[in-house]
N, C-alpha and C positions, 0 to 999 in steps of 0.2 A: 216629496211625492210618495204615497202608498201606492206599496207594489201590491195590489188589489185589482184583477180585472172585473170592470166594471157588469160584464153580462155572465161570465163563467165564475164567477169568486173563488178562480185561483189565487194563493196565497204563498209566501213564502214558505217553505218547511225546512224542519233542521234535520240534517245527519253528518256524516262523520268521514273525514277526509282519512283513507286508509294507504298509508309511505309500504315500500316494497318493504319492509322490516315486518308488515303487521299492525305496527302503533296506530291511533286510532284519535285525532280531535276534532274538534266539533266545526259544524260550517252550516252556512245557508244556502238553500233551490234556492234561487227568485227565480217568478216567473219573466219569460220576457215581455214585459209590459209598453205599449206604444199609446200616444197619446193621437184620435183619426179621427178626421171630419168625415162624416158619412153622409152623402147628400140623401134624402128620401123621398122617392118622387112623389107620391100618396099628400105628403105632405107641402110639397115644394119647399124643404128648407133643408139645411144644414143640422145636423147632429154630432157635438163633438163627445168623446166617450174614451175613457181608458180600457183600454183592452187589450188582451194577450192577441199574440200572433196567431196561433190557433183557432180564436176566433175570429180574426179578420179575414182569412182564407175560409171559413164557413159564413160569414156574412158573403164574402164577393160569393160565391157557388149560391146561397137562398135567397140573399137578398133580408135586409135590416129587417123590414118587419114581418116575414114570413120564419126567419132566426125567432124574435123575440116570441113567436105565436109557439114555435117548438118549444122554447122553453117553458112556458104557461104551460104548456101540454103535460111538460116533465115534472112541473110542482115547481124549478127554480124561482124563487125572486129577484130577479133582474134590478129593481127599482128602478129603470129608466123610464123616465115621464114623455111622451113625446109628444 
């Protein structure tokens, strides 16, 4: 499973795990990634979608497709077809 959210395209990134000595190697962010059914009334159906948690706490507050309409606003592409 790609740790990829499906509406924000967070991504994993790398940096560097620093021990009280200073030393310094390498490590992975992942994001936290959850796998949600989204019901959408507009549409009357289900929506499954990989998504970070951060987005899912701004979906419940806007609402799926009032979400998806903010990010067309902002330029992202989402690729979610609905």
């Amino acid at each position: 499973m790609s740790k990829v959210c499906n509406l924000t395209g967070k991504k994993p990134i790398s940096g560097n795990n620093v021990s009280h000595s200073n030393r310094k190697t390498k490590r992975r962010f992942v994001p936290n990634i959850q796998k949600k059914r989204f019901f959408v009334p507009e549409l009357g159906k289900f929506v499954t979608l990989k998504v970070s948690t951060s987005a899912i706490r701004t979906i419940n507050k806007l609402g799926l497709i009032n979400y998806l309409k903010k990010l067309e606003a902002k330029g992202v592409d989402h690729g979610v077809k609905l």
